[in-house]
C-alpha positions as CSV (number, residue, x, y, z in Angstrom):
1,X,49.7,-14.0,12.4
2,X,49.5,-14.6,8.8
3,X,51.7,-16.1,6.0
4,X,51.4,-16.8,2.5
5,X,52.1,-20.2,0.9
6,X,52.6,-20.8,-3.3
7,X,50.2,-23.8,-4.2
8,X,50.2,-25.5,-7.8
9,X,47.5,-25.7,-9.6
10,X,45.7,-28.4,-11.7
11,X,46.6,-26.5,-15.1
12,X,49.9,-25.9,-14.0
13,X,49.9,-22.5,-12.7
14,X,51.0,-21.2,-9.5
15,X,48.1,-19.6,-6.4
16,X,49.4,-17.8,-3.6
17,X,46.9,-18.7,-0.3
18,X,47.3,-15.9,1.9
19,X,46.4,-17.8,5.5
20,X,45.3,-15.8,8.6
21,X,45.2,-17.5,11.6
22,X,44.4,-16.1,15.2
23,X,44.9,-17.3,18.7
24,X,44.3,-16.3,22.1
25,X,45.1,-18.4,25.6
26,X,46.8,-20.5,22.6
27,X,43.6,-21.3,21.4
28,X,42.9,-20.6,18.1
29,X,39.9,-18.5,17.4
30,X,39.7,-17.7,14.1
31,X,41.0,-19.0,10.6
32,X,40.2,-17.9,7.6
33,X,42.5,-18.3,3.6
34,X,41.7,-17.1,0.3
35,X,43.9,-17.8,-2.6
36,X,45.5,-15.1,-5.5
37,X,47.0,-14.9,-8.7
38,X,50.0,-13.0,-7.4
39,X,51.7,-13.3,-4.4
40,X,51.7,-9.1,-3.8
41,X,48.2,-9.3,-3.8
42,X,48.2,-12.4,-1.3
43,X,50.5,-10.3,0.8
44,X,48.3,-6.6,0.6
45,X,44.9,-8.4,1.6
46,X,46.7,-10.0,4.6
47,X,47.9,-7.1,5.3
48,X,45.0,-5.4,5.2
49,X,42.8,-7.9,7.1
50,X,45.0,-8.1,9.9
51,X,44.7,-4.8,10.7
52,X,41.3,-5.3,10.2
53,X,40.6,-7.8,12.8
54,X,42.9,-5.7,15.4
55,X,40.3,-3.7,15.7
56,X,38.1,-3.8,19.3
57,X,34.8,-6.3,18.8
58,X,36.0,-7.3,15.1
59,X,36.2,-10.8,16.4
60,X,33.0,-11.1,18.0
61,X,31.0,-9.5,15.2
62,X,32.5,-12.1,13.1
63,X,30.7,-14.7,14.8
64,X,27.7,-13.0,15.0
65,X,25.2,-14.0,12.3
66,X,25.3,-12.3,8.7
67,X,22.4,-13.6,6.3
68,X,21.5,-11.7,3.0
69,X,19.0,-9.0,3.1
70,X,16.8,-11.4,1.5
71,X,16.7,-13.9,4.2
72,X,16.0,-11.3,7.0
73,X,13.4,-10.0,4.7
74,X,11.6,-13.4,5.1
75,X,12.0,-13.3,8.9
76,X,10.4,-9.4,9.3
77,X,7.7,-11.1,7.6
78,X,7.6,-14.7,9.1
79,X,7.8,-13.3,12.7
80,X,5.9,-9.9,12.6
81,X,2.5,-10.7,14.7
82,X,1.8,-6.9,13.3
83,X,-0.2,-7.4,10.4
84,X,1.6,-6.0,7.3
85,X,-0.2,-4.4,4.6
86,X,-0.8,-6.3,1.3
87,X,0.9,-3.6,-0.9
88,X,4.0,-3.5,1.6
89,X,4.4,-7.5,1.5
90,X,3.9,-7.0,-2.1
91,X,7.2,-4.6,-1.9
92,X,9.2,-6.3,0.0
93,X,8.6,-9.6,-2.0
94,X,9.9,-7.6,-5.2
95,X,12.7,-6.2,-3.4
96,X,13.8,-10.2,-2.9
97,X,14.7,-10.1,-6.9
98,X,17.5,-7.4,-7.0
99,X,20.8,-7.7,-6.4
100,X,20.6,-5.9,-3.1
101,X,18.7,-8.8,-1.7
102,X,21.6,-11.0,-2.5
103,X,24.2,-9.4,-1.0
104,X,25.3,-10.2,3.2
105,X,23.9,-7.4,5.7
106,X,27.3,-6.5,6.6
107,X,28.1,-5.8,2.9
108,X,25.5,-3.1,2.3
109,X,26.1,0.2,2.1
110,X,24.5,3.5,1.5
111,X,25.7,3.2,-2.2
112,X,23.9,0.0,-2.6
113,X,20.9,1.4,-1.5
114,X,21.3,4.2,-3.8
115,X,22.2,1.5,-6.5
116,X,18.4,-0.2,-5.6
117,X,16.9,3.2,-5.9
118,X,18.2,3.7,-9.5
119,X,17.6,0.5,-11.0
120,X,13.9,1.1,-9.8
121,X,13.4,4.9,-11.3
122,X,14.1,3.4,-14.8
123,X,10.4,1.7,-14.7
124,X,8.5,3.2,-11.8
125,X,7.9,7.3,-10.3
126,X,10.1,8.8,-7.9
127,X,6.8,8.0,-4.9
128,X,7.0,4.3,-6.2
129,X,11.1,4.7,-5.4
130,X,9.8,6.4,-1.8
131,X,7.4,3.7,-1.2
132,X,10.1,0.8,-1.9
133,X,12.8,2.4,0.3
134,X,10.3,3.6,3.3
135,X,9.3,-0.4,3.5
136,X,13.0,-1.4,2.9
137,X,13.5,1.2,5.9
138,X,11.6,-0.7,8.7
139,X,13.4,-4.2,7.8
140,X,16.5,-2.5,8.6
141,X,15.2,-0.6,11.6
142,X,14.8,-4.0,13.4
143,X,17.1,-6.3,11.6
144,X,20.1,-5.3,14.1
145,X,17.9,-4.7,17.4
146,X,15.9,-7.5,17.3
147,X,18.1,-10.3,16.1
148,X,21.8,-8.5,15.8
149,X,22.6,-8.8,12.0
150,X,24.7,-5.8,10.7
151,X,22.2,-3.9,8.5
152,X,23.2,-0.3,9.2
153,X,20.3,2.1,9.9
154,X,22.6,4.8,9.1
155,X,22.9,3.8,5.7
156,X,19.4,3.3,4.9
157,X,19.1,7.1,6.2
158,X,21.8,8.2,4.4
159,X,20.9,6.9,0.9
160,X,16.7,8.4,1.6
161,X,18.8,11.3,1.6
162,X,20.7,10.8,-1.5
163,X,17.8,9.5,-3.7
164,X,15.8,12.5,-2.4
165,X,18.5,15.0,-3.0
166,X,18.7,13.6,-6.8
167,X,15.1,13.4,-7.2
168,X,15.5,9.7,-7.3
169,X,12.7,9.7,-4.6
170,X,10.3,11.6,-3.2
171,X,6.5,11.4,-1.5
172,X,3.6,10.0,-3.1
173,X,1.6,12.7,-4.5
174,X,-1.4,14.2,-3.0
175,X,-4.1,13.6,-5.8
176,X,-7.0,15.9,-5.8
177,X,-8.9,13.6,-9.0
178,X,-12.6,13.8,-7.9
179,X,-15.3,12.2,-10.8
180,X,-17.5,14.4,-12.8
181,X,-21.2,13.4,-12.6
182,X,-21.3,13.3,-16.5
183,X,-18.1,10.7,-15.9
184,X,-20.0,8.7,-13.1
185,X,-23.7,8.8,-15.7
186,X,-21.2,6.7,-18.1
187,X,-19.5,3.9,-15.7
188,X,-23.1,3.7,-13.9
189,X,-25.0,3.1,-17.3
190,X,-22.2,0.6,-18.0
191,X,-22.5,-1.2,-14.9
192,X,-26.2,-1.2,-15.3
193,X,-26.6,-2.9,-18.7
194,X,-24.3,-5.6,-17.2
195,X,-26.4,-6.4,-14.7
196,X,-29.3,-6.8,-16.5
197,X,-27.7,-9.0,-19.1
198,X,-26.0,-10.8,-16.3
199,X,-28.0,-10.8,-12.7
200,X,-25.4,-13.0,-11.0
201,X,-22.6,-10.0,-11.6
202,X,-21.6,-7.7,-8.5
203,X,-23.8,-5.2,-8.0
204,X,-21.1,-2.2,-9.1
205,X,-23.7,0.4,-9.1
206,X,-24.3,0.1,-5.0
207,X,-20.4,-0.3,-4.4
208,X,-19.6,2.8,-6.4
209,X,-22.7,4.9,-4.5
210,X,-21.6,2.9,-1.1
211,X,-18.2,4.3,-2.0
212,X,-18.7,7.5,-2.6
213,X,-21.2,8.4,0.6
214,X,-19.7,6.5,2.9
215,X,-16.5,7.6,2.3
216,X,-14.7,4.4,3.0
217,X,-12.1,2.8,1.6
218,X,-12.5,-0.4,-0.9
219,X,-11.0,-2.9,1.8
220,X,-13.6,-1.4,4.0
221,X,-16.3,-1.9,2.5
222,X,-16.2,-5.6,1.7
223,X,-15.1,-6.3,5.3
224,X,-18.3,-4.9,7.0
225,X,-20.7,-7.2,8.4
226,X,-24.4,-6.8,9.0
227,X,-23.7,-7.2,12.5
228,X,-21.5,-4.4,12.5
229,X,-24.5,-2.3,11.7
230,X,-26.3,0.3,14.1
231,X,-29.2,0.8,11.4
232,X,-30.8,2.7,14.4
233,X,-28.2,4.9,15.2
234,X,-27.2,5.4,11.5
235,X,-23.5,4.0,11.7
236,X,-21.2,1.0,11.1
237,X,-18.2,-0.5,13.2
238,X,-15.2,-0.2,10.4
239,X,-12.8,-3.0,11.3
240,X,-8.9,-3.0,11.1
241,X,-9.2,1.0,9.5
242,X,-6.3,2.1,8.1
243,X,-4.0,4.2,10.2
244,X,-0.4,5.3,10.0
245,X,1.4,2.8,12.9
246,X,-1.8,1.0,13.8
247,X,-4.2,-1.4,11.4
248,X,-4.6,-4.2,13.3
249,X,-7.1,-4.4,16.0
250,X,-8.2,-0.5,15.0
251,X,-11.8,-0.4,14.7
252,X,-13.5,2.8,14.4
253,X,-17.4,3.2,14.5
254,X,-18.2,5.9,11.6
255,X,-21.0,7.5,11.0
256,X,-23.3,7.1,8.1
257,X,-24.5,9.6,6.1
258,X,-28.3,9.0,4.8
259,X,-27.5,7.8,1.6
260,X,-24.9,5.2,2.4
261,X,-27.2,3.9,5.0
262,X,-30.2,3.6,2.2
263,X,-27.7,1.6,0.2
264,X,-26.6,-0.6,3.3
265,X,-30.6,-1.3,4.0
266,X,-31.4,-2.1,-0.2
267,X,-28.6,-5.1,0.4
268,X,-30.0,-8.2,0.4
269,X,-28.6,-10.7,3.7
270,X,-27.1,-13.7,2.2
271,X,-24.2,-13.7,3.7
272,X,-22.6,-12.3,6.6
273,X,-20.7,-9.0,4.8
274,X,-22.8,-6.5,3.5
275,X,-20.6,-6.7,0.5
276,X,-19.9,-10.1,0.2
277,X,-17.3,-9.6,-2.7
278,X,-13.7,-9.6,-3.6
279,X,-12.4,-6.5,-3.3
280,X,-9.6,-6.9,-6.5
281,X,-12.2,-7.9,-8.5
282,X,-14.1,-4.5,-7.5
283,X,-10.9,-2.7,-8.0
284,X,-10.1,-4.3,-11.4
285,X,-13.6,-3.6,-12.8
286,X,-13.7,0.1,-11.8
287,X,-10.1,0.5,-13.8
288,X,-11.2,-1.4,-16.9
289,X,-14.7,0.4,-16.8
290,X,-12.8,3.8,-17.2
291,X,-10.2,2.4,-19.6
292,X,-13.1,1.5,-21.9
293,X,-15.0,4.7,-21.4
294,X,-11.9,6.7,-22.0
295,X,-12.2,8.6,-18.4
296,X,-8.6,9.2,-17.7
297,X,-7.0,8.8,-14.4
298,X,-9.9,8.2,-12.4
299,X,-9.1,5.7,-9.5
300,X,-11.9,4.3,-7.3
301,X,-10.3,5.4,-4.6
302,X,-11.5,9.0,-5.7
303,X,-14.8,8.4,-5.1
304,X,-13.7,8.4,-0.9
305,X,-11.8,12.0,-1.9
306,X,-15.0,12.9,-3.7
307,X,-17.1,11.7,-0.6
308,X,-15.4,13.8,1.8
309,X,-15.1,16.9,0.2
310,X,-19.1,17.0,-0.4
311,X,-19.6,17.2,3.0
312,X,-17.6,20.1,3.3
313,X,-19.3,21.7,0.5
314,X,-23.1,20.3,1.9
315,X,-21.6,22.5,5.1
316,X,-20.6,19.7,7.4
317,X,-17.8,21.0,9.6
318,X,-14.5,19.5,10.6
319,X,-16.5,17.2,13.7
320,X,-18.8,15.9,12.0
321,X,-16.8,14.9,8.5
322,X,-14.6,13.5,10.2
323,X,-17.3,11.4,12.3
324,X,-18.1,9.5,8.9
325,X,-14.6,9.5,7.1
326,X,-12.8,8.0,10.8
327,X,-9.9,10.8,9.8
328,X,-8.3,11.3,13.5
329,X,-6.8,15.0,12.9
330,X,-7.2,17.9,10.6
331,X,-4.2,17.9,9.1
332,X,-4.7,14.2,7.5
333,X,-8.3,15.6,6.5
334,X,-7.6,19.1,5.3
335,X,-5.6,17.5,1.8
336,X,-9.1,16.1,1.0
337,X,-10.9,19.8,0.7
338,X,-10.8,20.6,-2.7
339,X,-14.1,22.2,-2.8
340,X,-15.7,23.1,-6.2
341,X,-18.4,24.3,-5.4
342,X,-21.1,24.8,-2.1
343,X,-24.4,22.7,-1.9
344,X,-24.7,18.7,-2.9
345,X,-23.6,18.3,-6.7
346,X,-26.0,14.9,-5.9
347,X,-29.2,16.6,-4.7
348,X,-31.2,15.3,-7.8
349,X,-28.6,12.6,-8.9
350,X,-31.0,10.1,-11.0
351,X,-29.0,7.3,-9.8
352,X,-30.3,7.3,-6.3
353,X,-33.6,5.2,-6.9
354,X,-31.1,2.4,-8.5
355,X,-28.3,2.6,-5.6
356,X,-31.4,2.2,-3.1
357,X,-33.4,-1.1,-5.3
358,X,-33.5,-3.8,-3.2
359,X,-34.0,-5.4,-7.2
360,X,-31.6,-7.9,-8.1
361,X,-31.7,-6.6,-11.7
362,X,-31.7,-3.0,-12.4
363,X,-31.8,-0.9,-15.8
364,X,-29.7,1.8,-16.9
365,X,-32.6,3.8,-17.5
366,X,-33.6,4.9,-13.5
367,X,-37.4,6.7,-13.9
368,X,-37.2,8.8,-10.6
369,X,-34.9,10.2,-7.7
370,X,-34.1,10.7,-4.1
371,X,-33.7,14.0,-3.3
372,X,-30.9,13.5,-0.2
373,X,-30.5,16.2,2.9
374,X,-27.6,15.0,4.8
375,X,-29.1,16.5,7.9
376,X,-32.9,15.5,7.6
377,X,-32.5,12.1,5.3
378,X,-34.7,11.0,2.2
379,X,-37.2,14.0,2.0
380,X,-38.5,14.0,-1.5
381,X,-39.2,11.5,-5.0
382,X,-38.8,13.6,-8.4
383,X,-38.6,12.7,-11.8
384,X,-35.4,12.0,-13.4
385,X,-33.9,11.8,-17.0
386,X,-33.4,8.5,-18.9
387,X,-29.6,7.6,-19.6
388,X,-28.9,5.4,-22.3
389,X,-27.4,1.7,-22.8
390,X,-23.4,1.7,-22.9
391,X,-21.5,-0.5,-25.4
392,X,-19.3,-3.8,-24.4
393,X,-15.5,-3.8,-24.2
């Protein structure tokens, strides 16, 4: 039962406590008080609360734990023996400073989350607002099983559907970008003047050409180890490959195409990864490369989209492409078709003799070329055009 007491304050004026208290088998089992300005209001929230805790199991799910999202947040990440992705911890850590992450489990709603949603479309794109909430989504898919704190599942589900219906959020877009060769003559001349001027810089040249015919993706490349190599066999153990649900513990051997292998064997073997280098700093030079050179929206990712769709065009079918890319099913490798053209836009690239130099120094000027057959390997030396010197950012 609950009553309601007048208390005075320091300044003079007049609280009403509104005090709840509960018993069972004359014990007492739950107190709780809050104080108001006016004694209706003392009266309608005691009111209201009784009825609340009348309820069946509202007693016991008060003494269950309630911690802000923030704090379970730090436990799906403390506890997970899954690895989680870097750009998902990145999320999640962000998520930590709105005002969603402050508030108890048991206080968030559907309309928070749509709240979330709609302070993030003011600076990111709908697929970043997808991204967010689709990370947010698996925190609340095991806050409640796995440790029993009220995040409702039902309201994350309910407020994807919201954001989506608004256009709040939505999937991350397909993107179909694949580099010119008159774009790639640019970043490689650029990359190539560096290097002579500075010997000790990473080799961005091979990475780029490693990029492209491989097909794999940046994280990929710099964790593969020379004794992940079957030189013989022409193909390379990936480790931890990216896959939707798995990650950790998938390793995939993928095929080499002729030209990636070249590249592989041009390395030299000073330390145990083939590319012994940090893959941010890979990432970051690629995107200030193209800022520079004024090639617009040209991510280094591309070059794997650009990789897999010329062997499609070169005639490789749906086996064998996906033999070197480690794609699992056609319908995750059909978005990466976007064929131009038939026959190997790189059959006389002039960059081959620099992407296959075991030099430590090459020029930006390359005198001759491979001639590549993807079936049949390195069949031919021609003569190539000189490219010129590129200026500094």
């Amino acid at each position: 039962m609950g009553t309601v007491v007048p208390r005075k304050r320091s300044d003079g004026s007049t609280g009403y406590q509104a005090q709840l208290l509960i018993k069972r088998a004359g014990k007492i089992v739950h107190r709780e008080n809050r104080t108001f300005d006016r004694q209706q209001a003392a009266s309608a929230w005691l009111e209201k609360r009784e009825k609340e805790l009348a309820k069946p199991g509202a007693l016991e799910r008060l003494e269950a734990p309630d911690p802000t999202l923030a704090t379970v947040i730090d436990r799906y990440t403390d506890e997970s023996i899954k690895k989680i992705g870097r750009t998902k911890a990145q999320v999640l850590r962000a998520i930590k400073n709105y005002d969603i992450a402050n508030k108890k489990c048991s206080e968030i709603t559907s309309t928070d989350v749509v709240a979330f949603a709609n302070e993030l479309i003011i600076n990111v794109a709908p697929s970043t607002v997808g991204n967010y909430l689709s990370h947010l989504a698996a925190v609340f898919a095991v806050a409640k099983p796995a440790w029993a704190y009220p995040l409702d599942q039902t309201a994350m589900k309910d407020a994807f559907v919201v954001a989506k219906r608004l256009g709040i959020a939505s999937k991350s877009r397909e993107r179909d970008r694949r580099p010119t060769l008159e774009e790639l003559d640019k970043i490689m001349e650029y990359f190539g003047e560096r290097l002579n001027r500075r010997p000790s810089s990473i080799p961005m040249q091979k990475a780029i050409g490693f990029a492209i015919f491989s097909t794999r993706r940046l994280e990929e490349i710099t964790r593969i180890s020379w004794k992940d190599l079957d030189a013989e066999g022409s193909r390379v153990l990936v480790r931890d490959m990216k896959n939707p649900g798995e990650k950790n513990g998938n390793d995939v051997w993928c095929d080499l195409p002729p030209e990636a292998l070249q590249i592989i064997l041009s390395m030299p073997k000073r330390r145990e990864e083939i590319f012994p280098y940090c893959g941010d700093t890979i990432g970051t030079n690629f995107t200030r490369v193209c800022q520079f050179l004024e090639i617009v929206d040209l991510h280094l990712h591309d070059l794997r989209h650009d990789g897999i769709s010329r062997l499609f065009e070169i005639g490789r079918n749906i086996p064998q492409v996906a033999a070197v890319s480690g794609h699992r099913s056609w319908s995750s490798l059909k978005r990466y078709t976007h064929l131009r053209q038939t026959g190997d836009k790189y059959a006389k690239w002039k960059w081959f003799s620099v992407l296959t130099s075991s030099t430590s120094s090459v020029g930006t000027s390359p005198k001759s070329a491979f001639v590549a057959d993807f079936t049949t390997g390195w069949l031919d030396l021609t003569a190539g055009s000189d490219g010129g010197a590129a200026g500094e950012p």
